[in-house]
C-alpha positions as CSV (number, residue, x, y, z in Angstrom):
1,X,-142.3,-20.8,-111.4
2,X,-142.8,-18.2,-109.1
3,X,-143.6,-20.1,-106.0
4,X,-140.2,-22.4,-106.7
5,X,-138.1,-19.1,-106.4
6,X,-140.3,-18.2,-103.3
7,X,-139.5,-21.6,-101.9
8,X,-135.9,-21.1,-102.8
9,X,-135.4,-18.0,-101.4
10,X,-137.3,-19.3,-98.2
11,X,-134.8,-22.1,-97.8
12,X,-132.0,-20.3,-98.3
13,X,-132.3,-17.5,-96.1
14,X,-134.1,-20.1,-93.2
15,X,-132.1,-22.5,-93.3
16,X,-129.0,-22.9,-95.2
17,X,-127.7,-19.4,-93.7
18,X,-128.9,-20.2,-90.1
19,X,-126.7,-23.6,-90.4
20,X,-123.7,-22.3,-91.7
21,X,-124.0,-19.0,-89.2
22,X,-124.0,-21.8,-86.5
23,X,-120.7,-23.3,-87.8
24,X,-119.2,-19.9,-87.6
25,X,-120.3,-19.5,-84.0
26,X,-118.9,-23.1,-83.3
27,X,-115.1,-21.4,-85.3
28,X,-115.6,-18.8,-83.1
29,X,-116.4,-20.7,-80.1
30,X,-112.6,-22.2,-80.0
31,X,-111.0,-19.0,-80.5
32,X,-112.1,-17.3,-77.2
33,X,-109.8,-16.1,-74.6
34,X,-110.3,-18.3,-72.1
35,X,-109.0,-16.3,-69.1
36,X,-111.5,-14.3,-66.9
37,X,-111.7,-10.7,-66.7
38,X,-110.5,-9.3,-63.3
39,X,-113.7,-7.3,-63.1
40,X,-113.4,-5.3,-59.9
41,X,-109.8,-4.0,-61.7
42,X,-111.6,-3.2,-65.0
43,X,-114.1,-1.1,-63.1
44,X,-111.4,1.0,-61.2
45,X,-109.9,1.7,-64.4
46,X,-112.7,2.9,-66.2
47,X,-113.7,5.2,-62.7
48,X,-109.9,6.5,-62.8
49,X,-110.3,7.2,-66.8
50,X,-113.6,9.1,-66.4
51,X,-112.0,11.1,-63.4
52,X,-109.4,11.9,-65.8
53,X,-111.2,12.8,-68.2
54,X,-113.3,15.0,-66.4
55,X,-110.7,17.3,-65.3
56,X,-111.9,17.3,-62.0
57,X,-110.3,15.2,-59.1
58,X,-113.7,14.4,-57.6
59,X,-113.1,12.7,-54.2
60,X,-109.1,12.0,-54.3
61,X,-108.0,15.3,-53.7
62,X,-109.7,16.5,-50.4
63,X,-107.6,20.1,-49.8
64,X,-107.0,21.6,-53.2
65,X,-104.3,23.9,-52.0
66,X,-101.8,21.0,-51.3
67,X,-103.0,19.8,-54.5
68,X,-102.3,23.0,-56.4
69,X,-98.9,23.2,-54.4
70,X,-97.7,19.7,-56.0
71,X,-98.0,21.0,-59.8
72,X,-95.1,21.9,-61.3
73,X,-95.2,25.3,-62.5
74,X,-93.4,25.4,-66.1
75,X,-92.8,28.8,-66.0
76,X,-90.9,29.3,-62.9
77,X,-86.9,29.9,-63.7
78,X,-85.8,27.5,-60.3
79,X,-86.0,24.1,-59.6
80,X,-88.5,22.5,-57.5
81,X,-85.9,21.0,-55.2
82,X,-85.9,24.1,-52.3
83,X,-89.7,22.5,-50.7
């Protein structure tokens, strides 16, 4: 009795799940975007997030005075308009 539930078990977990995980796959298989990544576009907008995330500017900002000069200053009474 034993050796039939072994068997069963064997079967079951071998083969009858590997079959019906492969008609899943085929399901999923027709559901995939079929448009291609623009890769080189992806990876400058991950490098743009991490740079923003970061906090620093890394390379873009070269002279961090002009950089500092183009933030707004929130508490200043006057409009930025005078520059």
């Amino acid at each position: 009795m034993a050796i039939i539930i072994s068997l069963s078990f064997f079967l079951y977990k071998n083969f009858y799940q590997t079959i019906t995980q492969s008609g899943e796959i085929l399901i999923l298989k027709e559901q995939v975007i079929l448009e291609m990544v623009n890769m080189p576009l992806f990876n400058q907008v991950l490098r743009n997030l991490a740079i923003k995330e970061s906090g620093s500017q890394g390379v873009l900002v070269k002279d961090k005075k002009q950089a500092y000069k183009k933030i707004i200053n929130p508490f200043e009474m006057y409009s930025q308009e005078k520059e």
